[in-house]
DSSP file (Angstrom, degrees, kcal/mol; ACC not computed):
  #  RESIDUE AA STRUCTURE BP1 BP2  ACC     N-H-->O    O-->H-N    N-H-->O    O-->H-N    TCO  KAPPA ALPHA  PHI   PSI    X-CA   Y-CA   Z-CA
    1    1 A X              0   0    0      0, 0.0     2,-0.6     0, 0.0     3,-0.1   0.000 360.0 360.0 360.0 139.6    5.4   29.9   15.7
    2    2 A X     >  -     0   0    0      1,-0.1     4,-0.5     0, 0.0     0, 0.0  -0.892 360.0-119.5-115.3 139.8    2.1   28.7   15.2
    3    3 A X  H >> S+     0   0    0     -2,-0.6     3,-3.2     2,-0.2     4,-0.6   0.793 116.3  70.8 -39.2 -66.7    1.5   24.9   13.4
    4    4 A X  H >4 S+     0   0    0      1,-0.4     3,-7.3     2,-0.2    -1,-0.2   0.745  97.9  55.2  48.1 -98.4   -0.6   27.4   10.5
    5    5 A X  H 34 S+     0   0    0      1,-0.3    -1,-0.4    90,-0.0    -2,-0.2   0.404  97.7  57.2 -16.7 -34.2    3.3   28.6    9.6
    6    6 A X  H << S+     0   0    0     -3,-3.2    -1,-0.3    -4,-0.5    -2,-0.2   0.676  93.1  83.2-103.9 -29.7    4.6   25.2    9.0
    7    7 A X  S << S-     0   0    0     -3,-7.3     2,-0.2    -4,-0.6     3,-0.1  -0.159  81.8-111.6 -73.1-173.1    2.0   24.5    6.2
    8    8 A X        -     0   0    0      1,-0.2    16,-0.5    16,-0.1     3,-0.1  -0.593  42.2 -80.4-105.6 173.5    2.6   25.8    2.2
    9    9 A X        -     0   0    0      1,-0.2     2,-0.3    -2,-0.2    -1,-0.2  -0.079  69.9 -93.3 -64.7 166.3    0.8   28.5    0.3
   10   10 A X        -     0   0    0      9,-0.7    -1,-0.2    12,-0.7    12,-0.1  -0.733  41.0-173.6 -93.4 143.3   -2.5   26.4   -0.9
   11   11 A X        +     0   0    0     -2,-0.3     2,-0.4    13,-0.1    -1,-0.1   0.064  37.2 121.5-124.7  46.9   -1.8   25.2   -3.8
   12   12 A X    >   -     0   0    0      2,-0.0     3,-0.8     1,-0.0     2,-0.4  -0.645  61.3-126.4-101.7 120.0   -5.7   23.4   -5.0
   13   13 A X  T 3  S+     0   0    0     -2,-0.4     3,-0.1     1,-0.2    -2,-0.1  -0.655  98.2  36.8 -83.3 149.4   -6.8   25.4   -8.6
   14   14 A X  T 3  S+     0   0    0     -2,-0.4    -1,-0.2     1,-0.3    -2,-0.0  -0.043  80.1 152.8 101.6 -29.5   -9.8   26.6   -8.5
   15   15 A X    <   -     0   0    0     -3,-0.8     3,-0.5     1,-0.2    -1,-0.3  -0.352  38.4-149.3 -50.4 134.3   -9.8   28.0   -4.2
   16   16 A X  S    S+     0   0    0      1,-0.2    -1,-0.2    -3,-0.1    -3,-0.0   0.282  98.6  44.8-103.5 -10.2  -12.0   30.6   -4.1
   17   17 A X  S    S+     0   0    0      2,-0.1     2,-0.9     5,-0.0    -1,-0.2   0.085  77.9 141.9-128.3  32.5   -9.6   32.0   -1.1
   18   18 A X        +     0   0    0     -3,-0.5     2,-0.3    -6,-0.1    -4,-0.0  -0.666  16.9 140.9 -88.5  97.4   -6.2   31.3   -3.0
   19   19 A X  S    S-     0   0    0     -2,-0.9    -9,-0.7     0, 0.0    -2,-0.1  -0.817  71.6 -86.2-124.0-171.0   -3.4   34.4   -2.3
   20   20 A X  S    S+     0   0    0     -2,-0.3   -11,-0.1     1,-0.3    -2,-0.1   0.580 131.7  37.9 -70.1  -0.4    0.5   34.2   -1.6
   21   21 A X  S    S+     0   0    0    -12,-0.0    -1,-0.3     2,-0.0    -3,-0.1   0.627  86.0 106.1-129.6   6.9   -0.6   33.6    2.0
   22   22 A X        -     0   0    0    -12,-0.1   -12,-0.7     2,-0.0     2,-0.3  -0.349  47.2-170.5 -66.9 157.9   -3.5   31.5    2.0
   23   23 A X        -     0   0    0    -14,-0.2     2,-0.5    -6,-0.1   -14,-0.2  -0.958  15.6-141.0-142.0-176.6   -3.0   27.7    3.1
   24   24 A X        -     0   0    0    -16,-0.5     2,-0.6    -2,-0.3   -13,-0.1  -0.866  10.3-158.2-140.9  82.2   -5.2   25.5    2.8
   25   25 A X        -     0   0    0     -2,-0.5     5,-0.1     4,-0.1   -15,-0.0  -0.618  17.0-140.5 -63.2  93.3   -5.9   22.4    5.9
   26   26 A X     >  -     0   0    0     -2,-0.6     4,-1.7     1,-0.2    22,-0.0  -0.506  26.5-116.4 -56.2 159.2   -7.7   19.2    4.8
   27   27 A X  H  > S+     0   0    0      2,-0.2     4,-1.6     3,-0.2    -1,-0.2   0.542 119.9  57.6 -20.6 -38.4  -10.1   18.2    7.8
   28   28 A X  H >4 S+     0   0    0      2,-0.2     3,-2.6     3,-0.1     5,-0.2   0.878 106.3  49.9 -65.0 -97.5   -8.0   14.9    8.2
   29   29 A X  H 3> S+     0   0    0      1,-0.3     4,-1.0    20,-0.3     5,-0.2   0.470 108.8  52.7 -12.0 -70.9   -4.8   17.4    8.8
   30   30 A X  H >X S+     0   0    0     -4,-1.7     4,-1.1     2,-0.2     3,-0.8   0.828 110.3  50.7 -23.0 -72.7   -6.9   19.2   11.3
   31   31 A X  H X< S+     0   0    0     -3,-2.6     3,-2.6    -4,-1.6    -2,-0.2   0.808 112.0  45.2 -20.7 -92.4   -7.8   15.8   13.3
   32   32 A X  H 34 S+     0   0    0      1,-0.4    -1,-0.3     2,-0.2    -2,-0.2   0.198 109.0  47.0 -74.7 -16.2   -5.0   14.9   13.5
   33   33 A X  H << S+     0   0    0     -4,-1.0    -1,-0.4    -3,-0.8    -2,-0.2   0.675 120.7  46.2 -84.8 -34.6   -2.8   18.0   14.7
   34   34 A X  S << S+     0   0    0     -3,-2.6    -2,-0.2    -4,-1.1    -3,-0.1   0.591  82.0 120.2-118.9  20.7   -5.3   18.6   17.0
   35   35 A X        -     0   0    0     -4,-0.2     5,-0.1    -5,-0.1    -3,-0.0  -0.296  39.7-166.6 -60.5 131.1   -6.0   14.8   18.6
   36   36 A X        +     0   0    0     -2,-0.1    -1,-0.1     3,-0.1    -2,-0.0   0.435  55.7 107.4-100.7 -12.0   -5.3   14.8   22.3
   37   37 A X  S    S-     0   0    0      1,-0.2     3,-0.1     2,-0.0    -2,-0.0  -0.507  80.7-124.2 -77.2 158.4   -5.3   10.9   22.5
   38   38 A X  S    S+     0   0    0      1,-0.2    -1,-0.2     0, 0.0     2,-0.2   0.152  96.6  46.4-112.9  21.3   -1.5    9.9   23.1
   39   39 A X        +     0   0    0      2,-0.0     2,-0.3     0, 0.0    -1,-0.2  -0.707  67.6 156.9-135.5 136.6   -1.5    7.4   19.8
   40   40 A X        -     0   0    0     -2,-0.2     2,-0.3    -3,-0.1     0, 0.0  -0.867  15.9-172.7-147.7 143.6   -3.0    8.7   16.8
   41   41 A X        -     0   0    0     -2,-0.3     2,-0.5     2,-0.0    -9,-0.1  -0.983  21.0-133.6-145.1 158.7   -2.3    7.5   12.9
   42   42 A X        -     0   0    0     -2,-0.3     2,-0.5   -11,-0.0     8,-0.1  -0.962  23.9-172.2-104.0 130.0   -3.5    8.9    9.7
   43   43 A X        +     0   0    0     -2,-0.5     2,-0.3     5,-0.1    -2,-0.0  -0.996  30.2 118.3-116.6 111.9   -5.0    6.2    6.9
   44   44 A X        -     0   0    0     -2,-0.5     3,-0.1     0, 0.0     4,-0.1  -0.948  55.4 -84.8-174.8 171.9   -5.7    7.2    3.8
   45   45 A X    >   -     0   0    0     -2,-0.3     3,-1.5     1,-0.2     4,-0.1  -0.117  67.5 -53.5 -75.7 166.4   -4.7    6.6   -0.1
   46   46 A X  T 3  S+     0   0    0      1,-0.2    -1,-0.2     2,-0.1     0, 0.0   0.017 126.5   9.8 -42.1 140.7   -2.2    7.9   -2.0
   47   47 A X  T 3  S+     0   0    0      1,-0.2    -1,-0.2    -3,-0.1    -2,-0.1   0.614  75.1 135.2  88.1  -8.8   -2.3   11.4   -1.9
   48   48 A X  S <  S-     0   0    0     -3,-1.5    -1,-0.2    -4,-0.1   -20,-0.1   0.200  82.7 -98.8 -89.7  -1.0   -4.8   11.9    0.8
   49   49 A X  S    S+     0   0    0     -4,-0.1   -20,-0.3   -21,-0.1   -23,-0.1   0.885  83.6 121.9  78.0  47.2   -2.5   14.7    2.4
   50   50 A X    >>  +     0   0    0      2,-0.1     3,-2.0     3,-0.1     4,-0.5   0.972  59.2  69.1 -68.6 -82.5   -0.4   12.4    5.6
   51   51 A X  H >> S+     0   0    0      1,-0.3     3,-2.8     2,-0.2     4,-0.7   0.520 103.5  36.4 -58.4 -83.3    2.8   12.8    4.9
   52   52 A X  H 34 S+     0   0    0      1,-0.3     4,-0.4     2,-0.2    -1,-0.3   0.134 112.3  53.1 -82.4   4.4    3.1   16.3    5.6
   53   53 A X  H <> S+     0   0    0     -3,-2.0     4,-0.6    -2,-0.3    -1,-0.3   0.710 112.3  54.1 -67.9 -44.7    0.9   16.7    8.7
   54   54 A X  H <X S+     0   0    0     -3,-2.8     4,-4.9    -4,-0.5     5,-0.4   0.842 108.9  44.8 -35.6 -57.0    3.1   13.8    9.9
   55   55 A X  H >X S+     0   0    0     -4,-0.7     4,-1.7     1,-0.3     3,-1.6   0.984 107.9  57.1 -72.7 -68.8    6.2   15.6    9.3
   56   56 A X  H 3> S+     0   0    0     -4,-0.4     4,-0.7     1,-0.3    -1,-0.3   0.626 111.6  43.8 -63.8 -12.5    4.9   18.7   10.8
   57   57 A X  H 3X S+     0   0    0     -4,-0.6     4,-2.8     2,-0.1    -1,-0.3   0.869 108.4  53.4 -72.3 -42.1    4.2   16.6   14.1
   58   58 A X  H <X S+     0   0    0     -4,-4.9     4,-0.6    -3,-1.6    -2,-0.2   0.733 118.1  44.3 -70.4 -20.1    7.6   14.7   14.3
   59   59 A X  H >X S+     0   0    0     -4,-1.7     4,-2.5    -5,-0.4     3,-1.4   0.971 110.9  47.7 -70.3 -72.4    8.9   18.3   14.0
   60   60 A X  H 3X S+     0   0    0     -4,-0.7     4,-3.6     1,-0.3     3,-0.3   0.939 114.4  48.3 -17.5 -77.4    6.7   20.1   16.4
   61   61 A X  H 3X S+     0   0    0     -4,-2.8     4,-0.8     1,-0.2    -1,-0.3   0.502 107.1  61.8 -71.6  -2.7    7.4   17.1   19.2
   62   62 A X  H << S+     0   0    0     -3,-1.4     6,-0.3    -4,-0.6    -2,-0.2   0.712 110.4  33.4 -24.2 -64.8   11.2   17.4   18.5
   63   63 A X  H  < S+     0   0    0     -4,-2.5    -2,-0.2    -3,-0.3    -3,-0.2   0.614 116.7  55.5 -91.8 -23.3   11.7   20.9   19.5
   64   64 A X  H  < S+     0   0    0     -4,-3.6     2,-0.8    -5,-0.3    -3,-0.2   0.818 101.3  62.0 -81.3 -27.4    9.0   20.8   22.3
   65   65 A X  S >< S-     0   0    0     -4,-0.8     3,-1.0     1,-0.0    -1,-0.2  -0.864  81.9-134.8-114.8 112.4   10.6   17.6   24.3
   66   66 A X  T 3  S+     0   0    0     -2,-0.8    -3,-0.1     1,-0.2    -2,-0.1   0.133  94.9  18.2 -37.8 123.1   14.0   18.2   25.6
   67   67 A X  T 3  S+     0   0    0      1,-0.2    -1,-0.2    -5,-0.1     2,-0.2   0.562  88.0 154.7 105.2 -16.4   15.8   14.8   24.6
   68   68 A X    <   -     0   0    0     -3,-1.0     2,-0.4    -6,-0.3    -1,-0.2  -0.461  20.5-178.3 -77.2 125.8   13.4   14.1   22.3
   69   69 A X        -     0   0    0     -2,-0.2     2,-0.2     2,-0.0    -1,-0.0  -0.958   7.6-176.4 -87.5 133.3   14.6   11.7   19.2
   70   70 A X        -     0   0    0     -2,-0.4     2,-0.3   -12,-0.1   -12,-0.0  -0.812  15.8-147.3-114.4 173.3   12.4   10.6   16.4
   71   71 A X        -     0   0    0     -2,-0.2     2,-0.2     2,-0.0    -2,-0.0  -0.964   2.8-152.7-152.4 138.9   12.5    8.6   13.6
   72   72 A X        -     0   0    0     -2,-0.3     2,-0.3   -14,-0.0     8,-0.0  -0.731  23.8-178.2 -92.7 143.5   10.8    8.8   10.1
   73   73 A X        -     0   0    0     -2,-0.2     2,-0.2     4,-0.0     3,-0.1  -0.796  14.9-176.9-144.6 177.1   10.1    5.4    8.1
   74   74 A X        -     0   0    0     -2,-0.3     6,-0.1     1,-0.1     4,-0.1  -0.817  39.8-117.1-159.1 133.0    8.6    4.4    4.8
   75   75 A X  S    S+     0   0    0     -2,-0.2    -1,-0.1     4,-0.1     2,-0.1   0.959 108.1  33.1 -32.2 -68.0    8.0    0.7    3.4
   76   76 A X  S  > S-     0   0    0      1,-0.2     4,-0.8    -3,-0.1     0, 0.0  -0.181  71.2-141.0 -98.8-174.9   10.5    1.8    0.9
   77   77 A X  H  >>S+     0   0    0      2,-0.2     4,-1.4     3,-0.1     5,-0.8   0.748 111.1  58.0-111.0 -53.7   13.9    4.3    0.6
   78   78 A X  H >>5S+     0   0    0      1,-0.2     4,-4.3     2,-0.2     3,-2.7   0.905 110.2  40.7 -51.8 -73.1   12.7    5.4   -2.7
   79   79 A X  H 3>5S+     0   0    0      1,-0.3     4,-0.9     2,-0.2    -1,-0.2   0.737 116.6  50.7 -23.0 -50.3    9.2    6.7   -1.0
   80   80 A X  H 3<>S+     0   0    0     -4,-0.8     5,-2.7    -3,-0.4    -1,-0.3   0.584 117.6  34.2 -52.8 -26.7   11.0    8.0    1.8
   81   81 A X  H <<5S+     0   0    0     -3,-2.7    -2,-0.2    -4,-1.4    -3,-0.2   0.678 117.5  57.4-106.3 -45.2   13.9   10.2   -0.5
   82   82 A X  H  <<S-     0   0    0     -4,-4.3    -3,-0.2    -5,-0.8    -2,-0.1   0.937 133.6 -18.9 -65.9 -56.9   11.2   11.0   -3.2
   83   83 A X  T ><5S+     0   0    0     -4,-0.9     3,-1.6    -5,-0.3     5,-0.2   0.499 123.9  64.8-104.8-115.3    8.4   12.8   -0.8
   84   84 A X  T 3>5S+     0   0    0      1,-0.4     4,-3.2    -5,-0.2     5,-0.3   0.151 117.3  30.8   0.3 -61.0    8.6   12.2    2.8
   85   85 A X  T 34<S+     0   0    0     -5,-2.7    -1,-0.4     2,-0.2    -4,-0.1   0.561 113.7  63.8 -84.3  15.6   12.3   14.1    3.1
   86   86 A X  T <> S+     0   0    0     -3,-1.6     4,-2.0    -5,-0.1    -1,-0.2   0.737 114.4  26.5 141.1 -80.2   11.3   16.0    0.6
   87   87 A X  H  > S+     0   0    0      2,-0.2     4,-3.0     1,-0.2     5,-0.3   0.928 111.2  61.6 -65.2 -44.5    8.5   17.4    2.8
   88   88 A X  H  < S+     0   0    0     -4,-3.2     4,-0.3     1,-0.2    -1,-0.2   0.803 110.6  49.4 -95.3  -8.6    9.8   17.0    6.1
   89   89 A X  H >> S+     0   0    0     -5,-0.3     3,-4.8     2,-0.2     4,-0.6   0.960 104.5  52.9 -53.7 -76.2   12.6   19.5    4.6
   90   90 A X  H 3X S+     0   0    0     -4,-2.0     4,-3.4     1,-0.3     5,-0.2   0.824 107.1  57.3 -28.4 -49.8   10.3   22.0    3.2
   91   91 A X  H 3< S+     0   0    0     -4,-3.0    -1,-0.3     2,-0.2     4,-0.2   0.770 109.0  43.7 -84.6   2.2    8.8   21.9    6.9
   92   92 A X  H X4>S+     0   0    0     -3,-4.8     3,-1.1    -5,-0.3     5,-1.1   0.985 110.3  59.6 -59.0 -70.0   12.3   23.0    8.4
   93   93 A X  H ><5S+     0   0    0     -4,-0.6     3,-3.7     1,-0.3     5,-0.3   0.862 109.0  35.2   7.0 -98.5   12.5   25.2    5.9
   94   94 A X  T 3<5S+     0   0    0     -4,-3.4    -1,-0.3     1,-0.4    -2,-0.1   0.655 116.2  56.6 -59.0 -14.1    9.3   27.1    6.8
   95   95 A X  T < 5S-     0   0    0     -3,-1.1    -1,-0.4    -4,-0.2    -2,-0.2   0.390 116.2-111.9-101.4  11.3   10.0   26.6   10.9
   96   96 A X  T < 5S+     0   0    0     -3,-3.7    -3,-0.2     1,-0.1    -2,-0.1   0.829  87.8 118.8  53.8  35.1   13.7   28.4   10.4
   97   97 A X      <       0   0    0     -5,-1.1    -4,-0.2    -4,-0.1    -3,-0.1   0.565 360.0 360.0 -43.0 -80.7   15.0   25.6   11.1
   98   98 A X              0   0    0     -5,-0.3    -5,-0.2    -6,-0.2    -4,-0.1   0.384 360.0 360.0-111.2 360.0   17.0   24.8    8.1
């Protein structure tokens, strides 16, 4: 499985490169998947495209270290239920998973 797999069809109107299989990486997302240093965070505003880079790490490091537990947080449970599992399904989902 390649990290690529775990993202969604792009969905930004107006991509000049938009099919049923494009997806579509911000440059932050990029960083940060491909950051060697052994703690790394994403900052940005609402919206800025974390969450689901996030998810697709805590996933990632899950299945590659034997033992491995994680934990997902939010300030709030609503914020956490509304997106965050929301997404970190969707990226089960797409790894075969769920």
């Amino acid at each position: 499985m390649k990290i690529e797999d775990l993202f969604p069809p792009c969905t930004i109107e107006g991509c000049k490169d938009k099919t049923p299989l494009h997806i579509h990486i911000l440059p932050l997302q990029q960083e940060f998947l491909d950051a060697t240093e052994r703690f790394v965070a994403l900052i940005g505003g609402y919206g800025s495209g974390k969450t689901l880079p996030a998810c697709i790490m805590g996933h990632l490091l899950s299945i590659s270290i034997p033992g491995n537990m994680g934990i997902i947080l939010r300030r709030s449970l609503p914020k956490l239920h509304d997106s965050t599992e929301r997404i970190f399904l969707e990226v089960l989902e797409r790894s075969g998973e769920l």
